[in-house]
C-alpha positions as CSV (number, residue, x, y, z in Angstrom):
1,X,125.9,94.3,115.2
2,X,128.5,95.2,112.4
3,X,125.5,94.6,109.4
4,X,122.8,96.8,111.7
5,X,125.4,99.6,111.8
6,X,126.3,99.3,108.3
7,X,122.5,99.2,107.3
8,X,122.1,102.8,109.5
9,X,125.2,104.0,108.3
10,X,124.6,103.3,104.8
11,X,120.8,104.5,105.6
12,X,122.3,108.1,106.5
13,X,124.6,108.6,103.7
14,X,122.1,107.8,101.3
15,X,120.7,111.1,101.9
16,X,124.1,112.7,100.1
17,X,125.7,110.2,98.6
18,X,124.6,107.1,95.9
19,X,125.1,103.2,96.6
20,X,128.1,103.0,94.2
21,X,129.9,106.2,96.6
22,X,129.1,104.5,99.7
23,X,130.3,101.2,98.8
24,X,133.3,102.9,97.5
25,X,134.2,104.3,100.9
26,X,133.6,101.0,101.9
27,X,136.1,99.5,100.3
28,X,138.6,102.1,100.1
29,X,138.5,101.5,104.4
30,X,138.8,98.2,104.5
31,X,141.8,98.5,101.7
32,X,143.3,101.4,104.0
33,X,143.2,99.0,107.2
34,X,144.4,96.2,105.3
35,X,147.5,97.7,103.8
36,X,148.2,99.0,107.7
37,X,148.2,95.4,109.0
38,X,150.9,94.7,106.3
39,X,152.6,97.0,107.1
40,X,152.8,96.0,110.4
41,X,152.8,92.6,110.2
42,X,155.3,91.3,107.4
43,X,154.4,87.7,107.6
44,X,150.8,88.8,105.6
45,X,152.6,89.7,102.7
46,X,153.5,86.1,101.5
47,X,149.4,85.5,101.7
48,X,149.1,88.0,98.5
49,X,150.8,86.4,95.8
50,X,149.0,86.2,92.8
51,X,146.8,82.5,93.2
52,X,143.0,81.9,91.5
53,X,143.1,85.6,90.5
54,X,140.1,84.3,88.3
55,X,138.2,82.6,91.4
56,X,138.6,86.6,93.6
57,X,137.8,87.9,90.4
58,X,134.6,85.7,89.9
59,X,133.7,85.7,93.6
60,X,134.2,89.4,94.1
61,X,132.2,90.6,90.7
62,X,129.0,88.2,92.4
63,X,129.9,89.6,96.0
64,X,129.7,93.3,95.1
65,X,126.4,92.6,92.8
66,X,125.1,91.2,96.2
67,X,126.4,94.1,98.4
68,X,124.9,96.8,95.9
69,X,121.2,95.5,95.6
70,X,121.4,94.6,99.6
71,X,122.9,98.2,99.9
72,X,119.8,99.5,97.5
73,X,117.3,97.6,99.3
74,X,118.6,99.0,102.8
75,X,117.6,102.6,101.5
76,X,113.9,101.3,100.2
77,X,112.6,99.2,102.7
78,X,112.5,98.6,106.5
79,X,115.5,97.5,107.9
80,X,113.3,94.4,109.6
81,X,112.0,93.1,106.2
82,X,115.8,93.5,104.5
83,X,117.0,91.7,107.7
84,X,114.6,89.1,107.5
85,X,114.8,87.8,104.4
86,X,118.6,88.2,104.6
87,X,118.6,85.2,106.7
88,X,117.8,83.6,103.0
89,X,121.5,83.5,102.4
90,X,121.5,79.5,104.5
91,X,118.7,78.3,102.7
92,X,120.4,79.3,99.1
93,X,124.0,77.8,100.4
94,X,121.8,74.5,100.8
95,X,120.5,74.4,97.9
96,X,123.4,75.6,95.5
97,X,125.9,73.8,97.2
98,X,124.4,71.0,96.3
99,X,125.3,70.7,92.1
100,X,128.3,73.6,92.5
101,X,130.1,71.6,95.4
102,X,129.0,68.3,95.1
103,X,127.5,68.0,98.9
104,X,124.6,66.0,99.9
105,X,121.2,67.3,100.4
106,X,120.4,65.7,104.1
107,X,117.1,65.7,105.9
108,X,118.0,68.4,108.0
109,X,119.1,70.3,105.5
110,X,115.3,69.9,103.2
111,X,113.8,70.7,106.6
112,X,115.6,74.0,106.8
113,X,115.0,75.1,103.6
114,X,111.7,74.6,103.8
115,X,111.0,75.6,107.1
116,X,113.1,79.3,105.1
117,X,110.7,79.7,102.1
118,X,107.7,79.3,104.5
119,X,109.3,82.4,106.7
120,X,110.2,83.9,103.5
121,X,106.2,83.7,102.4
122,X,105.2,84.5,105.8
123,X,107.3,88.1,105.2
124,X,106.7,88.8,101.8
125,X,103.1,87.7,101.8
126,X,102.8,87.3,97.8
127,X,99.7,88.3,97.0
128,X,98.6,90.0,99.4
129,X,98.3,94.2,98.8
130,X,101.5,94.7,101.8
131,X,103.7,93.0,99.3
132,X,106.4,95.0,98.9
133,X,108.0,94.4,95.3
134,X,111.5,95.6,96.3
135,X,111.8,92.8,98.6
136,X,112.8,90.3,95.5
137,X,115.9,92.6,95.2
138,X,116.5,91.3,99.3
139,X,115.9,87.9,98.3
140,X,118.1,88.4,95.3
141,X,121.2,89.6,97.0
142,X,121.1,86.8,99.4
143,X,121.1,84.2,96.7
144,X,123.8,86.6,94.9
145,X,125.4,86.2,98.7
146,X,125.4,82.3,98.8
147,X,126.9,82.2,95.6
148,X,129.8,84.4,96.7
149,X,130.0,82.0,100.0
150,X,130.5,79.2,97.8
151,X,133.2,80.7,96.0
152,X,134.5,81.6,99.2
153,X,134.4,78.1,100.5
154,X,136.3,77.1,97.5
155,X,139.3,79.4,97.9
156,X,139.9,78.8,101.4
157,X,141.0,75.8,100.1
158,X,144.4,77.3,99.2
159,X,144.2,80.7,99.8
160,X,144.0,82.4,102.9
161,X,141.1,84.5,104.5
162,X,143.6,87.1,104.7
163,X,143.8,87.4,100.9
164,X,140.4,86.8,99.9
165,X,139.4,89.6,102.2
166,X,142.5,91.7,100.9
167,X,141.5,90.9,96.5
168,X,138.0,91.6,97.5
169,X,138.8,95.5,98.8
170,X,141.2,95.6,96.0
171,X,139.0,94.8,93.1
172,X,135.4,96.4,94.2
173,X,137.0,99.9,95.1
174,X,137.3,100.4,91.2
């Protein structure tokens, strides 16, 4: 529910506003409502100190790259096709997890990327004169997303959600 309301939302302020204004408000929000809860809730605070800076730095530049051409995408082309081939993001996690977190690629998992790429084809129809061309910038935020997931994964190692959701609002409102 929250991405289809963003995807209107962002879909009606694109009439007055540009992607990097709307993702601003964006993030100045969530900031806003994240500085509230530490204010109200003092055991948060600890969660901030200053840990894998580089890593939020790193995984927030990738995420915002992937936010912005999703964002982009949400103005130029039916909300069904961006949703659709949003649902990339899995198939890309698969794959790149793989060399950048040292999982195994299991049956299950070659069966789903697979059974992905054929959606993917089945939407996009290459070749075909409906092929929209802006729907590569789709496919490229979601493998932009699953690389920010990755990074993700790997902070929650030692850093709390709290915190990675906190750095991120921090560093994409400039």
């Amino acid at each position: 529910i929250s991405f289809s309301v963003s995807a209107v939302a962002i879909r009606a302020l694109a009439a007055k506003l540009n992607v990097f204004e709307i993702l601003s408000i964006r993030s100045g929000a969530g900031l806003l409502v994240l500085l509230s809860l530490l204010a109200l809730r003092a055991e948060l605070r600890p969660e901030l100190r200053l840990r894998r800076m580089g890593m939020h730095a790193l995984r927030n530049s990738v995420h915002f790259i992937g936010q912005y051409s999703w964002a982009l995408a949400v103005t130029l082309l039916p909300f069904a096709t961006v949703f659709a081939l949003e649902f990339t993001t899995p198939a890309w996690v698969a794959l790149l997890a793989v060399p950048l977190l040292a999982e195994r690629m299991t049956l299950p998992r070659i069966g789903s990327v697979v059974l992905g790429f054929l959606g993917v084809l089945v939407i996009v129809r290459p070749g075909l004169s409906s092929f929209q061309p802006m729907a590569v910038l789709v496919l490229f935020a979601a493998f932009v997303f699953a690389l920010s997931l990755i990074a993700t994964k790997s902070l929650t190692r030692d850093v709390s959600t709290f915190a990675i959701i906190f750095w991120m609002n921090a560093m994409q409102l400039p």
